[in-house]
N, C-alpha and C positions, 0 to 999 in steps of 0.2 A: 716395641709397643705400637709404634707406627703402621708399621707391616701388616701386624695384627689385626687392628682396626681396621686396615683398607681392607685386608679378604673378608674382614666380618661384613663390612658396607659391599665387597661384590657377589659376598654369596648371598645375598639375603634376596636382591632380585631376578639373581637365576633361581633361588632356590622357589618362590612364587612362578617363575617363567616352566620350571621343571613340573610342579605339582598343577599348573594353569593347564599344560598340554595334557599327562595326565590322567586328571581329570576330564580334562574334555573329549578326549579319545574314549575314555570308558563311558563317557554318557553316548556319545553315536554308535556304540557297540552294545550297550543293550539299549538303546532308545525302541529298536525294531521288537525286543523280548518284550518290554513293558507295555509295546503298543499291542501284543497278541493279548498277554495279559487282559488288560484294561478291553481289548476286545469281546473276549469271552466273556468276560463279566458284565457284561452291554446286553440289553434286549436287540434284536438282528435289524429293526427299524430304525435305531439310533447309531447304527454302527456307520455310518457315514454322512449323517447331521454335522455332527459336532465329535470328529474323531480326537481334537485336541483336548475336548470336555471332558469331565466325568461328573456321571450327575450319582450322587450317594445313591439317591431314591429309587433308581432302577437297578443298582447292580445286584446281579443275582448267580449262582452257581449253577441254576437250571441247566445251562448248555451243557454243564458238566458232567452232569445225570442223560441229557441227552445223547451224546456223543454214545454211549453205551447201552441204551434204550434205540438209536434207527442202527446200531451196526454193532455186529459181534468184536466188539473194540479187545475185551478182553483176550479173545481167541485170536488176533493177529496182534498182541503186545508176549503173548505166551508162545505164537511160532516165531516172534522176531527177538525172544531174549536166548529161543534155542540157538537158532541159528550164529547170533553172534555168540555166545559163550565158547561155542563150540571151534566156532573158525576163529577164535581170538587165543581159546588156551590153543589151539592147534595151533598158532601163526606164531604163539611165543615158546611153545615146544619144540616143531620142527626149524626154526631159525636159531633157536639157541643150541642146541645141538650139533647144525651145518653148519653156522657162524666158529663154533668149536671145532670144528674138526676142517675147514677149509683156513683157519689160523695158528691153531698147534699142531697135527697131525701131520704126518711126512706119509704121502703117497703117490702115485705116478702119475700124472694129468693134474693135480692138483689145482694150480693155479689155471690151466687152460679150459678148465670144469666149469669152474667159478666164473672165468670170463663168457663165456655162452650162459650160465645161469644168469649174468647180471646183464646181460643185455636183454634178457626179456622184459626189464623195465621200460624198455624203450619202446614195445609194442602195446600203443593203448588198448584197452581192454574191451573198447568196440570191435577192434579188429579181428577178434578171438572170439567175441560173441557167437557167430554163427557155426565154428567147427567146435566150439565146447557143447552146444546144442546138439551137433550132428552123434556129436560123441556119448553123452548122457542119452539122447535117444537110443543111441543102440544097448546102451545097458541096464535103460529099461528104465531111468529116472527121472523122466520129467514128470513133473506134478507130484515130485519129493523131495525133501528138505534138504538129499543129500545131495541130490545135483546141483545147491548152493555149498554147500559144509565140503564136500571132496576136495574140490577146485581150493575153496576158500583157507585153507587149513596152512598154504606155503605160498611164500610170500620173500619174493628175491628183495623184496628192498627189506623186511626185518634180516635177513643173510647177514646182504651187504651191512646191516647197521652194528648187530651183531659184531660180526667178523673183524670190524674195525675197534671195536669197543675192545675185544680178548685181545688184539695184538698191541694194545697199549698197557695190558696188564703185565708186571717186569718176568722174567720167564723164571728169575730164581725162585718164586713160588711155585713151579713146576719142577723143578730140579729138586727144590727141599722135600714135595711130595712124593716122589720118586724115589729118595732115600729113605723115607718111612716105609713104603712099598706100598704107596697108594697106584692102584692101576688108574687107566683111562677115564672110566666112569666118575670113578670116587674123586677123581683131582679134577672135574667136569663139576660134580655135584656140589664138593667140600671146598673146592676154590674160586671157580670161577663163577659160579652162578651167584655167590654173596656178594662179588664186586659187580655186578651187573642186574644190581635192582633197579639202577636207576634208569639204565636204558631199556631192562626190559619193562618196567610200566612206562615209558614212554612209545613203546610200541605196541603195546596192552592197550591205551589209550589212544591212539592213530588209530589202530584195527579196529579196537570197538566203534569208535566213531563211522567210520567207511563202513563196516558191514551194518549197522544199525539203520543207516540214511540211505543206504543202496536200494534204489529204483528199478534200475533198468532190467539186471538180471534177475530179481524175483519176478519182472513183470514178463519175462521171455518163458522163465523155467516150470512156473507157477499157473496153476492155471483154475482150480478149484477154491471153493469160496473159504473151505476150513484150512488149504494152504497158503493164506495168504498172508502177506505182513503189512506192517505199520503204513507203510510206505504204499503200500496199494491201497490201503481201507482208506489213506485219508483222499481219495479220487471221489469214496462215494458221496463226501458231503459238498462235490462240486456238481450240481446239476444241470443237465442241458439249459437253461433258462435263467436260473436262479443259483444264487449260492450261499449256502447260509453260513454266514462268516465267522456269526458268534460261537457257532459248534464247530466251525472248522479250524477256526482258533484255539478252540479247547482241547480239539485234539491234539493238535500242535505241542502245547504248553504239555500234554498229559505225557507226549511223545519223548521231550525233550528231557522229562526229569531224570531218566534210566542214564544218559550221556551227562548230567550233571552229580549225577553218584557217582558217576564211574570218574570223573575230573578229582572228585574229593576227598574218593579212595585212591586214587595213584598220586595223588600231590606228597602226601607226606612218604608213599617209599621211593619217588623223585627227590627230596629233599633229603632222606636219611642215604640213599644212593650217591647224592653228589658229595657229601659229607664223606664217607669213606672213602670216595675216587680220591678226593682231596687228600684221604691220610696214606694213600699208594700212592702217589704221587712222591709226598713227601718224605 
């Protein structure tokens, strides 16, 4: 009873020391959300008075209406949902497939394939800027959505994540399917992709994230005002002189809600994912 009592007296202040950090970790990680927040719902005068303020009497959703009133907000949120759907179901089709077949399949360079494919994660992706350029220009795509979607579609690190995830799946499930007479595909479709929900929404959710926020190469490939994205539109509400923070804020927040569906919707086949790893396992 002794014993008892002492871990009840020591859990009780780590357990405050556990929920103190916590908690305080999750307030400076959305404290920056809350301040766009509470910014766009500011008149553009007050946005640096009293950033710690909020006054009731001013807050207003105008910015919100604005954002879409000085810039075709809707036409650059419609080519940046194409663009990442596309390189995101592409990033988790062509990786789960290569991941499959550089894990179970027996064929000749196999592993020395893989090693040259996985070292292209080591080449940053500015480094490639200028010959992906050279390359889409000659095929005639700049200032099209595909010369982001082509490139964007394969992706060595879902491979590599892949690859690692099927070879910890036990291979008698491959063997059993074999003896039913499932071929390749079918023991691809019917076994391995039901154990691998949980890493493919977590790379569903990496992807979507990265192609969503990506700047640099819309801003190289892209060049006309109806292909532009998110990521370019919110440049316009910086102006040489001025900046109007309450709409640029609002963009912001309007930007961000697409990446927090997409959080909400992979969380639960994350969690119903790990659940199963857990029953293969065991």
């Amino acid at each position: 009873m002794k014993s008892t009592s002492n871990m009840n007296r020591l859990g009780l202040p780590a357990g405050i020391l556990t929920y103190g950090i916590l908690w305080s970790t999750a307030f400076i990680m959305l404290a920056p959300l809350f301040w766009s927040v509470m910014t766009a719902l500011k008149p553009n005068a007050e946005v640096f008075q009293a950033p710690y303020l909020i006054n009731p009497d001013t807050l207003s959703l105008r910015s919100f209406a604005d954002v879409f009133r000085q810039a075709p907000f809707f036409l650059y949120f419609l080519n940046t949902l194409k663009i990442t759907l596309a390189c995101t179901l592409g990033v988790a089709a062509t990786s789960a497939l290569a991941g499959y077949a550089f894990a179970r399949l027996q064929f000749p360079g196999r592993d020395i394939l893989f090693m040259i494919y996985l070292t292209t994660m080591m080449i940053p992706r500015q480094v490639t800027l200028v010959p992906m350029f050279m390359l889409m220009k000659q095929f005639g795509l700049i200032d099209n959505h595909l010369s982001l979607i082509l490139p964007g579609i394969f992706s060595a690190f879902g491979t590599f994540l892949l690859r690692q995830f099927f070879l910890t799946v036990p291979a008698d499930y491959d063997e059993a399917a074999k003896i039913d007479g499932c071929g390749v595909f079918r023991r691809f479709t019917l076994i391995m992709l039901p154990f691998a929900k949980a890493t493919l929404a977590t790379l569903v959710l990496l992807t979507f994230m990265a192609v969503w926020n990506d700047f640099l190469y819309p801003m190289v490939f892209l060049n006309s005002e109806t292909e532009r994205t998110l990521t370019m539109g919110l440049a316009i509400f910086r102006g040489d002189a001025d900046v109007q923070w309450n709409i640029l804020m609002a963009a912001v927040v309007i930007s961000n809600i697409p990446i927090l569906i997409a959080f909400l919707a992979t969380q639960r086949f994350v969690i119903n994912g790990v659940s199963m790893s857990g029953g293969i396992k065991g």
